[in-house]
N, C-alpha and C positions, 0 to 999 in steps of 0.2 A: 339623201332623198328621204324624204321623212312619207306622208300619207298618198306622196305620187305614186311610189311603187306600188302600195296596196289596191290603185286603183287600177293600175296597168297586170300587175298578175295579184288575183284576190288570193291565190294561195299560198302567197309568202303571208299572211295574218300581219300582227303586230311587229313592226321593226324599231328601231330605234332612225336617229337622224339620218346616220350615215350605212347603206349596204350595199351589198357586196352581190351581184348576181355572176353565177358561172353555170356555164355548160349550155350558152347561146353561141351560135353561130356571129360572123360578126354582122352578116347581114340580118339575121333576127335579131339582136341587138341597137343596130340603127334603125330600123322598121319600128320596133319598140320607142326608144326614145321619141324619133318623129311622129307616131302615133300621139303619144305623150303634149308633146309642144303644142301640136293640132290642135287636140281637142281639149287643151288649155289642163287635163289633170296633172302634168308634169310642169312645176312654176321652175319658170326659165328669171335672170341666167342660171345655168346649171354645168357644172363639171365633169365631164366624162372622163376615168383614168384607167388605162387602159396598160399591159406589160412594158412592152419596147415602143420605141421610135417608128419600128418598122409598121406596127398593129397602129399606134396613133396615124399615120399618113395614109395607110388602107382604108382605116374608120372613115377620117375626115371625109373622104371623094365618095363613099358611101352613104356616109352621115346627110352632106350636101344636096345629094341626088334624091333620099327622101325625102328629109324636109321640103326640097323644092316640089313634090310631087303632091305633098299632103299638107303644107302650109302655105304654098308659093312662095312668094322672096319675102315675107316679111321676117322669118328666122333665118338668122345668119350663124354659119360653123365657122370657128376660130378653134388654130391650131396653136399650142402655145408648147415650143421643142425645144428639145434640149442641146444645148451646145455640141457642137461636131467636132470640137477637140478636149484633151484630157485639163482641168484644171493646173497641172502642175506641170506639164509641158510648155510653158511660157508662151503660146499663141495664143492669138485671136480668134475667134471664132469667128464664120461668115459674116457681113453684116446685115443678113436679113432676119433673123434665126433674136437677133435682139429686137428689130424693129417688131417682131411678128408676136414676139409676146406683149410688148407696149402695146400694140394694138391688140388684143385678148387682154388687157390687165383694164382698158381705155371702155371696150365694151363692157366690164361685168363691172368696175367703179359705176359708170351710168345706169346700168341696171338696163341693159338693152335686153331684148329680145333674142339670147343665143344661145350657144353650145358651144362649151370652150373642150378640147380633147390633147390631153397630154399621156405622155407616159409616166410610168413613176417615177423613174430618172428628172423626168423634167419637174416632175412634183417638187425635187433637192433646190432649185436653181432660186436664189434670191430674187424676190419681185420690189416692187414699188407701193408705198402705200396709196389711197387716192389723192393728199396732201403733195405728199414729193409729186406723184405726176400733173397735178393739176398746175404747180410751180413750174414746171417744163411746159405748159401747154401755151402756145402763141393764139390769139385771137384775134384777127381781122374783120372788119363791117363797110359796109359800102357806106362812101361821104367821110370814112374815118382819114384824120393826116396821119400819115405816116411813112417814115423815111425807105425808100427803097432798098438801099443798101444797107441799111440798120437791120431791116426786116433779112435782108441775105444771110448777113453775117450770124443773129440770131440763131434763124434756122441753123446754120452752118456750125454754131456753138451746142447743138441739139442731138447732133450726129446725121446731119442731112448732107451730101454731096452733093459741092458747086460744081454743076455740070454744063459743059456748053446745050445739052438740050437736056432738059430731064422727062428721059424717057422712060424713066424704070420707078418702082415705089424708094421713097427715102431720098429725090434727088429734087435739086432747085436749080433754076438758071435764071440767069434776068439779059433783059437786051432792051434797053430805050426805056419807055415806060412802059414794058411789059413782064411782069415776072412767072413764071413759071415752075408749078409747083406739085412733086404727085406726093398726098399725107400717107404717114404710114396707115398700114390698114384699108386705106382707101384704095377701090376698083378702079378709077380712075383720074387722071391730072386734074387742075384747075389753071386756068389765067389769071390774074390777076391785073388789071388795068389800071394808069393810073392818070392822073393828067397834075405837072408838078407834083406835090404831094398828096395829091389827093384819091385815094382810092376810088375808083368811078365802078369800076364793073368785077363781079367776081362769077367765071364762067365755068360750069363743067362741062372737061371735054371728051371727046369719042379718042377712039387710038389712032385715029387718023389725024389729033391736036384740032380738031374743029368744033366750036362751040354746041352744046345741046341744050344747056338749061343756065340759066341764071342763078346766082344763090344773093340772099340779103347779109351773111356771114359766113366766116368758116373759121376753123382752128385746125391749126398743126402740133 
């Protein structure tokens, strides 16, 4: 943070790009930042980093609840964690836990409107440049041809699970010409319609899988 912070507390004077604020509470902390986002002195995206895993999951639900209160939904909180098991202990980690950073690497590459909140742990964990993830990134349009099962399989080469219903973020299913898809990152599913090859309708839907809004594109 370079001239934000001096706008948000004028007694820190001259800082350099990067500082270090201690001895806030965490809730005066995200009050502060959403303050910040609001009224535009704090340029978003911006990176919050914060001790442990534990202090990043507290922040975020706090982080969230101001923002929404003093910016409404147009700033979004991205958690980007660090792995739940040891590097050299030969397991996997969760698979949401990678999806949740693609999607916080996905926002600040576009230069959206957020706050991404890590711990320092998670600072360690190798990211993606915007090149390699834009090479992963699938893009759909409505009237486009395009093979259903190509597009499954895709996905499914991307780290998405074929699911008989994808009800969860990270998972695809297709049944007739309908495919079904929730993006990582994203709040909620899409339909995707097709008639032959041809992509006719791409729907978003509520959690009850019923249509609310149309989209002219999407990317996975």
């Amino acid at each position: 943070v370079d001239s934000a912070s001096a706008a948000l507390f004028p007694g820190l004077g001259s800082i350099a790009e990067r500082s270090s604020w201690s001895g806030l509470s965490a809730s005066a902390l995200c009050a502060a930042v959403a303050t910040g986002a609001a009224n535009g002195s704090l340029p978003l995206p911006f990176w919050l980093a914060v001790p442990t895993e534990k202090d990043a999951e507290s922040i975020c639900g706090e982080l969230a609840f101001w923002m929404e209160q003093l910016g409404g939904l147009k700033h979004k909180v991205f958690r980007y964690p660090a792995d739940d098991v040891r590097c050299f202990d030969g397991a996997s980690p969760a698979a949401e836990l990678p999806r949740r950073r693609i999607a916080a690497l996905d926002a600040l590459h576009r230069g959206d409107p957020c706050v991404v909140v890590s711990s320092a742990f998670g600072l360690l964990h190798r990211s993606l440049s915007k090149e390699d993830l834009d090479s992963l990134c699938v893009e759909v349009s409505r009237g486009q041809e395009l093979d259903r099962d190509q597009l499954v399989r895709s996905l499914q080469e991307r780290g998405y699970l074929v699911t008989g219903f994808a009800d969860e973020e990270g998972a695809v299913s297709s049944r007739g010409d309908i495919v079904h898809v929730w993006p990582s990152g994203a709040d909620r599913p899409l339909r995707l319609s097709f008639f032959d090859d041809e992509l006719e309708e791409i729907h978003v839907l509520d959690t009850g899988m019923n249509p609310v809004r149309q989209l002219g594109k999407a990317s996975f």
